[in-house]
VONU-64656 format. One record per residue (C-alpha): x, y, z; residue number from 1. Coordinates in steps of 0.2 Angstrom, whole numbers, padded with zeros to 4 digits, always signed. Layout:
<atoms>
X:X Y:Y Z:Z k:NUM
...
</atoms>
This chain:
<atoms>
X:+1075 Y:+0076 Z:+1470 k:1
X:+1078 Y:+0064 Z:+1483 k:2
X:+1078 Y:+0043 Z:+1478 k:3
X:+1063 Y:+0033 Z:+1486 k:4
X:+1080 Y:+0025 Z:+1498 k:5
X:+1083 Y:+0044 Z:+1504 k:6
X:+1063 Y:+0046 Z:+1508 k:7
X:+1060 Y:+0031 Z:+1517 k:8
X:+1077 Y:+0037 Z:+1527 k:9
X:+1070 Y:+0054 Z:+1533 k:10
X:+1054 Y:+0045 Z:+1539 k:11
X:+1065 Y:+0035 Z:+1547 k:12
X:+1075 Y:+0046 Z:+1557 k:13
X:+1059 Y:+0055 Z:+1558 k:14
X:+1050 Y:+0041 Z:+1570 k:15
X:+1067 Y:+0042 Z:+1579 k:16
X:+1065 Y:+0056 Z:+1582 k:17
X:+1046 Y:+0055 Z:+1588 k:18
X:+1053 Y:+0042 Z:+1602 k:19
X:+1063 Y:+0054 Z:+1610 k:20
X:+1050 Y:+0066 Z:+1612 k:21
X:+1037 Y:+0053 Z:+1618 k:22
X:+1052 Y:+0047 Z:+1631 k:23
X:+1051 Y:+0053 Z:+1650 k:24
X:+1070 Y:+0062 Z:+1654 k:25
X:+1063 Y:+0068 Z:+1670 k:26
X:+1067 Y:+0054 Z:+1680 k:27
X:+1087 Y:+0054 Z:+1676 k:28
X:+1088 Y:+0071 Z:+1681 k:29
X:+1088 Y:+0077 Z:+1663 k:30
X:+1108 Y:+0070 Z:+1661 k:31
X:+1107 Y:+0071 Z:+1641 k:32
X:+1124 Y:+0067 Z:+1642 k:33
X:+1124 Y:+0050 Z:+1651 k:34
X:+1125 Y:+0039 Z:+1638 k:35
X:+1117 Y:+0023 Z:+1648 k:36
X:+1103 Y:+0032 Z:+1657 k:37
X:+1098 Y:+0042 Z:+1639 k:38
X:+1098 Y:+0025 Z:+1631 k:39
X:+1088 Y:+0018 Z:+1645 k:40
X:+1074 Y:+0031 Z:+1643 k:41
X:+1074 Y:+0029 Z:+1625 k:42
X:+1072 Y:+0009 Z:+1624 k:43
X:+1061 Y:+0014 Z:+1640 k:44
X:+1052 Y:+0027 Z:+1626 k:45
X:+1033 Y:+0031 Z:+1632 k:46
X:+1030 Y:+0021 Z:+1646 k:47
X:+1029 Y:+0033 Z:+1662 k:48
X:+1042 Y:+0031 Z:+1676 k:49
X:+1035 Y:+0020 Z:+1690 k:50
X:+1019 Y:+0018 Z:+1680 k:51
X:+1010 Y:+0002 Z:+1683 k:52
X:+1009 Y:-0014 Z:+1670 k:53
X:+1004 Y:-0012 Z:+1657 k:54
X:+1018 Y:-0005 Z:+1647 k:55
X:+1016 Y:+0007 Z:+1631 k:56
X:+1022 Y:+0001 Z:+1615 k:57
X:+1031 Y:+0017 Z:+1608 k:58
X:+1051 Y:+0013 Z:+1612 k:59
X:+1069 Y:+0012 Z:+1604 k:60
X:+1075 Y:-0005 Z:+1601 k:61
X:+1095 Y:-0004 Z:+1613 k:62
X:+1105 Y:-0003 Z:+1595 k:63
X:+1093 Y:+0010 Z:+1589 k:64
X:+1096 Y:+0020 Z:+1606 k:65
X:+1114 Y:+0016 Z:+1604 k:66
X:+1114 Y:+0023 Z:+1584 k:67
X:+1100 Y:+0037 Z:+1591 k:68
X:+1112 Y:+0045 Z:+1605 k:69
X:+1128 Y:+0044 Z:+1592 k:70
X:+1117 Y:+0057 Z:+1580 k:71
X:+1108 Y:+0067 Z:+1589 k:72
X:+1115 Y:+0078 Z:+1606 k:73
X:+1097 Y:+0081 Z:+1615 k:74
X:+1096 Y:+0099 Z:+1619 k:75
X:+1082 Y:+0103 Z:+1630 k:76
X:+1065 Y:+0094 Z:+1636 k:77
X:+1048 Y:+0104 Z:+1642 k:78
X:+1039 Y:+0094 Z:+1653 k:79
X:+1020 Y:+0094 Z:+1653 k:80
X:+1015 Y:+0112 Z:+1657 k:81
X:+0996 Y:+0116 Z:+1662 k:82
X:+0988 Y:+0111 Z:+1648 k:83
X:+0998 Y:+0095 Z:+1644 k:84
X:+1011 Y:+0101 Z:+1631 k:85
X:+1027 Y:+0094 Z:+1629 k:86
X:+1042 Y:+0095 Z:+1616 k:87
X:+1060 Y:+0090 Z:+1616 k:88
X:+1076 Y:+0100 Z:+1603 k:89
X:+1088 Y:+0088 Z:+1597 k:90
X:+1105 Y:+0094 Z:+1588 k:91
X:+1108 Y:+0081 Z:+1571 k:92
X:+1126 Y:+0082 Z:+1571 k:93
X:+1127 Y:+0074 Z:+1554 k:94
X:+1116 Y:+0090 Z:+1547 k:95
X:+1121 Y:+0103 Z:+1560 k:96
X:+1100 Y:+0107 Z:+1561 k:97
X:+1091 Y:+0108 Z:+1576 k:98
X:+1076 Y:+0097 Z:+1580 k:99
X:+1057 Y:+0101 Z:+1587 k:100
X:+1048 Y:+0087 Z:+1591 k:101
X:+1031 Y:+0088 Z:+1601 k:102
X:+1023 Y:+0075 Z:+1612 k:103
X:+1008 Y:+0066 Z:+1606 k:104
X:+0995 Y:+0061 Z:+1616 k:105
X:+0999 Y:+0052 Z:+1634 k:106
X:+0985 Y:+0037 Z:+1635 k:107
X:+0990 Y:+0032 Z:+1654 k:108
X:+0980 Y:+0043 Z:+1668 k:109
X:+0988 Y:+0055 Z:+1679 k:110
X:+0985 Y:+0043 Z:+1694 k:111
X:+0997 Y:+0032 Z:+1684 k:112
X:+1010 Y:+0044 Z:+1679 k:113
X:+1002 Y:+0050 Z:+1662 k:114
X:+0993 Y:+0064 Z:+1656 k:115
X:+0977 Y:+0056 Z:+1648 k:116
X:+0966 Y:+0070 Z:+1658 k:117
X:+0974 Y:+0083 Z:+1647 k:118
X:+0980 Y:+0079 Z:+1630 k:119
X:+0963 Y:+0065 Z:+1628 k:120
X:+0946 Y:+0066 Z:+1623 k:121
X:+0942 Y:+0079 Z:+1637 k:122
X:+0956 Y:+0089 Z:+1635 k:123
X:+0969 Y:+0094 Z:+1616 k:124
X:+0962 Y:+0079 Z:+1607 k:125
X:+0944 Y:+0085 Z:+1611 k:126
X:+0948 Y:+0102 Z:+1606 k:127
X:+0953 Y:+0096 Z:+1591 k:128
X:+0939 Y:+0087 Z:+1587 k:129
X:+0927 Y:+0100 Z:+1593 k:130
X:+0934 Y:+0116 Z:+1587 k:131
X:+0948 Y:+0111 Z:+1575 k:132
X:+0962 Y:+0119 Z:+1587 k:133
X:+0971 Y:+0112 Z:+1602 k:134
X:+0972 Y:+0130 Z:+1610 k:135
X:+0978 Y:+0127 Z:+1627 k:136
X:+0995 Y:+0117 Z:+1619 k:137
X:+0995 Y:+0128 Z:+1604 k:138
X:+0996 Y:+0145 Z:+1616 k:139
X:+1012 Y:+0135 Z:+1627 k:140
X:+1021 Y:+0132 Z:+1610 k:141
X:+1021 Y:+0147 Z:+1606 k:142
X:+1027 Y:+0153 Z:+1623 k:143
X:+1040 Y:+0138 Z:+1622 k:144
X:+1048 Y:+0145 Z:+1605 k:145
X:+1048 Y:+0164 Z:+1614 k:146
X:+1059 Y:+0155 Z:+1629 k:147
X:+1072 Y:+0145 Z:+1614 k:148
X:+1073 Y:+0164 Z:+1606 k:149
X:+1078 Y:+0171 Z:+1621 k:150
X:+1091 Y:+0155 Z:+1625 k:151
X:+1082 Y:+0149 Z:+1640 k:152
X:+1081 Y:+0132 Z:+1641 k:153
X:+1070 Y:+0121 Z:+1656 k:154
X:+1086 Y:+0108 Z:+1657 k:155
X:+1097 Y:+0109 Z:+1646 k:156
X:+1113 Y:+0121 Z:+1649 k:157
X:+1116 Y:+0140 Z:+1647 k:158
X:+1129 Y:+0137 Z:+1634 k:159
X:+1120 Y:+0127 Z:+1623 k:160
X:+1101 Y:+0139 Z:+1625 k:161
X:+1113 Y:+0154 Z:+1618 k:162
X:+1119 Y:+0144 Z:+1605 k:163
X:+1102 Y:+0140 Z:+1602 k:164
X:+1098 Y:+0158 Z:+1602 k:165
X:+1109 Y:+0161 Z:+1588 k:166
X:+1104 Y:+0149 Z:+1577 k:167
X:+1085 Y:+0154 Z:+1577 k:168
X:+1089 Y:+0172 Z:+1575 k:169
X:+1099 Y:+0166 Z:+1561 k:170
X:+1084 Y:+0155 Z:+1554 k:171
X:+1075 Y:+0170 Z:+1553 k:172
X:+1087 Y:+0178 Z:+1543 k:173
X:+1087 Y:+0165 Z:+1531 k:174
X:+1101 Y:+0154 Z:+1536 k:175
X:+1099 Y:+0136 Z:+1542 k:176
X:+1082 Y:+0132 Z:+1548 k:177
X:+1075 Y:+0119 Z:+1561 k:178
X:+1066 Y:+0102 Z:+1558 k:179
X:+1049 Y:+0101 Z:+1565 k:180
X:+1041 Y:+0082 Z:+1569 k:181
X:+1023 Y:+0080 Z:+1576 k:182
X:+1014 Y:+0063 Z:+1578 k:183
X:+0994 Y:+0063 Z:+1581 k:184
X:+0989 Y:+0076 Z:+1592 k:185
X:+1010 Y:+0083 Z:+1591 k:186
X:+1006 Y:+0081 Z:+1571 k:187
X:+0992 Y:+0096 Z:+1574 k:188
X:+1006 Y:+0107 Z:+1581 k:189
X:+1018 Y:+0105 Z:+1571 k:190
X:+1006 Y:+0110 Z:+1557 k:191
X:+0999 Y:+0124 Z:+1563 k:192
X:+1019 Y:+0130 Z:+1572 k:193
X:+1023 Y:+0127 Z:+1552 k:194
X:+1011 Y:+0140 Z:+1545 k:195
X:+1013 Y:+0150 Z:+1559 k:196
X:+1034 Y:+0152 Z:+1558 k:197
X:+1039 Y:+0147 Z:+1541 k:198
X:+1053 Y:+0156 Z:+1539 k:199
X:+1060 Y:+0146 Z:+1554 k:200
X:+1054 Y:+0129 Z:+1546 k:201
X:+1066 Y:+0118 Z:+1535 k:202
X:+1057 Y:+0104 Z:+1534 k:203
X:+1039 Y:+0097 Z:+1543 k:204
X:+1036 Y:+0076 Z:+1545 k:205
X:+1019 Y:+0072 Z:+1549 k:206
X:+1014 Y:+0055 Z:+1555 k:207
X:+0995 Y:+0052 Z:+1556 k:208
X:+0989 Y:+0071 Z:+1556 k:209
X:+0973 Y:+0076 Z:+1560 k:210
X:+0975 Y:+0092 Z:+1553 k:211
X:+0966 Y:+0108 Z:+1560 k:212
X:+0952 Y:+0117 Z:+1559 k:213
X:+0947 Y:+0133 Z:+1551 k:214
X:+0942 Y:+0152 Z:+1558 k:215
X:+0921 Y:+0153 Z:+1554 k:216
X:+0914 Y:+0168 Z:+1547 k:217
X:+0915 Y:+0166 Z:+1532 k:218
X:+0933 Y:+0161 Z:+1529 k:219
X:+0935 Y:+0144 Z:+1522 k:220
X:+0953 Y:+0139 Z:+1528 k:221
X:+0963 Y:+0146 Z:+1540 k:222
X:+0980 Y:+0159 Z:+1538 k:223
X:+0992 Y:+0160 Z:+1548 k:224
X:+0987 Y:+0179 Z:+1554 k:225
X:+0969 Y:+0173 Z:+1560 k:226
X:+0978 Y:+0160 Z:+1567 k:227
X:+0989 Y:+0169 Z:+1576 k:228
X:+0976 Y:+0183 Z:+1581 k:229
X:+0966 Y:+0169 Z:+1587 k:230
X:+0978 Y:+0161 Z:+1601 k:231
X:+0982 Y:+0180 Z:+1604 k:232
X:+0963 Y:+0181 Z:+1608 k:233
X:+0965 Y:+0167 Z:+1618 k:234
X:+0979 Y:+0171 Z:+1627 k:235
X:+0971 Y:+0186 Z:+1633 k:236
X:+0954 Y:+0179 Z:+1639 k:237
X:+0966 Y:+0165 Z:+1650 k:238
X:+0977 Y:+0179 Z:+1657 k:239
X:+0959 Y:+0192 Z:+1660 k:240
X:+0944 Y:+0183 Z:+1657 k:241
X:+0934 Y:+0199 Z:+1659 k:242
X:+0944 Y:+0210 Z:+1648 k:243
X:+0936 Y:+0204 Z:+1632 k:244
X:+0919 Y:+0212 Z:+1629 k:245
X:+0904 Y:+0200 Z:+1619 k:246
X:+0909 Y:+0212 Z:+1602 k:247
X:+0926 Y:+0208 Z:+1603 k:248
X:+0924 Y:+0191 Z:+1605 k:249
X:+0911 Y:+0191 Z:+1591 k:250
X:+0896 Y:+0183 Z:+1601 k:251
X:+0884 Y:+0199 Z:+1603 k:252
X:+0871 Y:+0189 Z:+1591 k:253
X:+0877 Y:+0170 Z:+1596 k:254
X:+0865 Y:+0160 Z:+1608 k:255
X:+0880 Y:+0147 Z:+1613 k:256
X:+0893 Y:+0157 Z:+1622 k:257
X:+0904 Y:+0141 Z:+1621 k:258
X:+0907 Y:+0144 Z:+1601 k:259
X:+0917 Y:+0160 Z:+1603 k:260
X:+0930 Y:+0164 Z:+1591 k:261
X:+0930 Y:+0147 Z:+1581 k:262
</atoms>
């Protein structure tokens, strides 16, 4: 059983972790090699490239970047696709794991380099509070992990997406598994990626989770095959929006077409 001192160490490494991911690489050309400029986006952490004043709060400290870049080798970043998801994979060297770690909410607007429009009240966080899933971002994880099985990476190199390809196959397999770190509306992914793929999952850290909702009809929580056979659903409808009939979507006796599957 771990001591109190190798708890509070996890959490620790666990928000450093969380920096990263809430950091902006896009504007160094995605050089995770770069010592200087990696340390300068880190202690830069969630304040958009040429955004205006004010600056966000959620940043490295330069000897915490320094002790960060020494630990961790930064595989890959996804910038915001469509619906505002982002994630970043780390390799620990001192535990040879890798690292998922999803972007939380982006509170600066678009017009200043953020993504408010999308991950805020009237986009993920709204769904969240409305229908107990962030579906949009919860559909593009799940097409992110398809693209780390497959070794393709969005920035980081060949070599190391096949390397990456191996070790989640192995995971799979019950070998070494990945860490997965969420915060806020990221803290709702990494829960439901968790249920969804727990024979990838080592270990999850939550910081201030909002949980998720649950599949109405009777059911009182969630699994993860409704789960999955709801973003399935969902997928669908996005790619055909007229392949679905009423039935199938279970609103043939519903008045409010906007409750749908949830």
């Amino acid at each position: 059983m771990a001591t109190d001192a190798e708890k509070i160490e996890q959490w620790y490494q666990a928000s450093l972790i969380q920096i990263a991911a809430e950091s902006y690489f896009h504007d160094i050309d995605f050089d995770f090699t770069n010592e200087t400029r990696v340390i300068g986006a880190l202690t830069r952490g969630n304040s958009p490239p040429g955004s205006p004043p004010p600056e966000q709060y959620v940043r490295m400290a330069a000897l915490q970047a320094e002790a960060f870049f020494n630990r961790y080798k930064i595989i890959d970043q996804l910038e915001n696709t469509s619906s505002g998801y982002s994630a970043t994979v780390l390799f620990d060297n001192l535990t040879g794991c890798y690292v998922l770690s999803m972007r939380s909410t982006e509170y600066k607007n678009q017009n200043e380099n953020g993504d408010f429009q999308r991950d805020g009240s009237y986009g993920a966080d709204g769904e969240i509070a409305n229908s107990g899933f962030a579906l949009g971002q919860l559909r593009d994880m799940e097409w992110y992990l398809g693209e780390l099985k497959a070794g393709r990476l969005q920035h980081g190199t060949t070599g190391e997406g096949a390397k990456l390809k191996d070790y989640l196959l192995a995971a799979e397999n019950g070998d070494k598994k990945l860490d997965v770190v969420g915060y806020s509306l990221s803290s709702h992914l990494a829960t439901v990626f968790t249920e969804l793929h727990p024979a990838l999952v080592a270990s999850t850290t939550s910081f201030n989770g909002p949980g998720r909702g649950k599949i109405l009809g009777g059911v009182a929580f969630a699994t993860p095959p409704s789960i999955a056979s709801m973003l399935q659903m969902f997928n669908e409808l996005i790619v055909n929006p007229d392949r679905l009939s009423l039935t199938e979507l279970g609103l043939e006796n519903s008045s409010d077409p906007q409750m749908g599957y949830l």
